[in-house]
N, C-alpha and C positions, 0 to 999 in steps of 0.2 A: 237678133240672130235668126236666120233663117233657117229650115229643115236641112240643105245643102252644107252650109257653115256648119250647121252641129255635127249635122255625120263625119265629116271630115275632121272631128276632135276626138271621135268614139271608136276604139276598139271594142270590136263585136266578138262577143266571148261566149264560148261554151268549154268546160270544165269539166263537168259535169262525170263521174265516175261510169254511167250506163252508157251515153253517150256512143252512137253507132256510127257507123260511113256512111247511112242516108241522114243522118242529123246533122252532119260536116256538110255536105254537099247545101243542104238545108240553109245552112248558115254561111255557107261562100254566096251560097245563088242573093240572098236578103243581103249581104256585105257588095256584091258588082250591081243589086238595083238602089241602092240607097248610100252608096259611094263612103264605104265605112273607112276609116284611115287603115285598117288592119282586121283582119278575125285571127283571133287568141284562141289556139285550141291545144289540147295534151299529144308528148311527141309525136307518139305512132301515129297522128295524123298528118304530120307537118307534109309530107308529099301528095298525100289529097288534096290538103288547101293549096298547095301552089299549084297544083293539074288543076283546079277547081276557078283560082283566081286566076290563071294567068291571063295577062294584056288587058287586067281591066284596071292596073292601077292601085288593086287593094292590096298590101303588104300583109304578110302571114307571119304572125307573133306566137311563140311557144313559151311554155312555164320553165326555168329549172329549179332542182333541189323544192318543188312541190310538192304538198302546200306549210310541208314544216320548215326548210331550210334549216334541215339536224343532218343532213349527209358531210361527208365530206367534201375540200373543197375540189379534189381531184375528180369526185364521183361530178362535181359541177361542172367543172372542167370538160371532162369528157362528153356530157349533156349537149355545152352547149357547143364543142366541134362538132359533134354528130349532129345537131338540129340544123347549123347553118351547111352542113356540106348536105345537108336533103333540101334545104332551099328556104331556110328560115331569114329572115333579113329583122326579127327585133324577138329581144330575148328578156322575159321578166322572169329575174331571178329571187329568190326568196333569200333575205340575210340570212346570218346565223345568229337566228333571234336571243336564242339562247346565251349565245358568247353578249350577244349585246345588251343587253339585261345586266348580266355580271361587269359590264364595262371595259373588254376587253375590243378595243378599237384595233390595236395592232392585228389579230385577228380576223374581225372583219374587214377590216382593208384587203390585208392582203386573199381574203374568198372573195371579196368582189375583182379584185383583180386579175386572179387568175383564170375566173369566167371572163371578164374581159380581155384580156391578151389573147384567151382559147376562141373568142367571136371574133378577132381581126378586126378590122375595122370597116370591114362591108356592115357590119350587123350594128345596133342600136342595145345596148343593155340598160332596162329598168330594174332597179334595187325596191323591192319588196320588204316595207318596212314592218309590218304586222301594228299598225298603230295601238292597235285596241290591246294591245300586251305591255306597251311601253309606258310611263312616264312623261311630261315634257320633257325632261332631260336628255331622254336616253330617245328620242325622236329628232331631239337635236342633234343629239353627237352621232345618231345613225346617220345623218345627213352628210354629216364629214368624209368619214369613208370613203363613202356613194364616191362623192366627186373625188376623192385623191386618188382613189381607185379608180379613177376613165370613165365612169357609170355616165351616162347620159340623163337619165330622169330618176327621182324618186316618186317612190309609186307606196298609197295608203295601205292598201291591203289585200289578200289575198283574197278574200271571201269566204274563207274556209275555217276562221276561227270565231272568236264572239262577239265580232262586231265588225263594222266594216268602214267606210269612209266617211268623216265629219268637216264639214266645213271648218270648223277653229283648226283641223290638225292640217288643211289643207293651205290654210295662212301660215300656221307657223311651220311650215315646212317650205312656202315658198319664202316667207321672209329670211329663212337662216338660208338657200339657196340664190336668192336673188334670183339673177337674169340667167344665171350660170349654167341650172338644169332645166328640164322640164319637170314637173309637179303631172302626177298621176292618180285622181281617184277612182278607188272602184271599191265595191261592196255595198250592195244593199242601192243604188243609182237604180231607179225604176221609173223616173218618171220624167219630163223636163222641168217642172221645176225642179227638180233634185239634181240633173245636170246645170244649169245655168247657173243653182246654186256654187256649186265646185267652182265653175269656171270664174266667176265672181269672186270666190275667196282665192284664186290661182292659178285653179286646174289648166293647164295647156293642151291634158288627155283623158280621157274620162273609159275607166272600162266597165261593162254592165253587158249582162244578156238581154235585159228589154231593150236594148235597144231600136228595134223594130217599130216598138209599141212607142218608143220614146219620140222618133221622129216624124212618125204618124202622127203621134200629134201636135209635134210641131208641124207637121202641115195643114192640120185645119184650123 
């Protein structure tokens, strides 16, 4: 896989709580030289990145119900029509880790749903599993949801809790999805082998802030 190929699998991510309008600017400009499939940044920036990306091809991805997925689902709701009417076109939402823990699927279905119905079908929604809180179990039955619910990909982790993406949870999340979603890791991805790994065990998308560093060196 070549430095071009990888970029085009990585959302270029900043999160990051200090995170300023010249650090955005920062990360659209490295996402239109290194042809990132998307930069992931927190709302209040969603119309930077798209002033920032526009016509270069890179899609501008927002968090909702981040990084706990303890809001409500209406609060998600409203998240994720406000991000896509300022120019969001892929939305990774955080479950309700919580409900999903205790096993309550009906629930999480219906919040991933209702972000989805609220992103129409211009937009792309990832489900935000929090792996490193889960069980196998309950990484499986998050998976269900994901898709009954219109979710387009599941995605490992947020980066914000105690652990982050693992090859095994990237397998057995593409095996219980099949061909059906896309498989999303991200946390803790610094390096290319740590990306190739993912994509090896799955991954279709890879989210990580080194990504710069990452595909540097995949060019040399």
């Amino acid at each position: 896989m070549n430095s071009k190929q990888l970029a085009s699998m990585i959302d270029h991510t900043l999160l990051k709580p200090e995170a300023g309008v010249e650090d955005i600017r920062r990360l659209c400009a490295e996402a239109r030289e290194y042809g990132f499939a998307s930069v992931c940044v927190n709302g209040s920036f969603v119309e930077t990145a798209v002033r920032e990306t526009k016509g270069s091809g890179v899609k501008v991805c927002t968090v909702i119900g981040f990084p706990l997925g303890a809001c409500s689902s209406e609060t998600k709701a409203f998240e994720a029509r406000e991000a896509v009417a300022r120019g969001a076109e892929e939305l990774d939402m955080v479950v309700a880790v919580g409900r999903l823990r205790t096993g309550d699927e009906d629930y999480v279905r219906e919040d991933i749903r209702k972000v989805v119905d609220a992103a129409g079908k211009g937009a792309v929604v990832k489900v935000i599993l929090e792996t490193c809180l889960l069980d196998d179990e309950k990484k499986i039955l998050g998976c269900r949801p994901a898709e009954e619910g219109g979710a387009r990909f599941v995605k490992t982790s947020t980066g914000f809790s105690s652990g982050g993406a693992t090859a095994e949870d990237v397998a057995l999340m593409r095996r219980t999805v099949g061909d059906r979603l896309g498989v999303k890791a991200a946390g803790g991805i610094r390096t290319r082998h740590d990306a190739e790994t993912m994509i090896a065990a799955g991954a279709n998308r890879i989210g990580a802030s080194a990504s710069s560093a990452i595909c540097s060196e995949a060019r040399s």
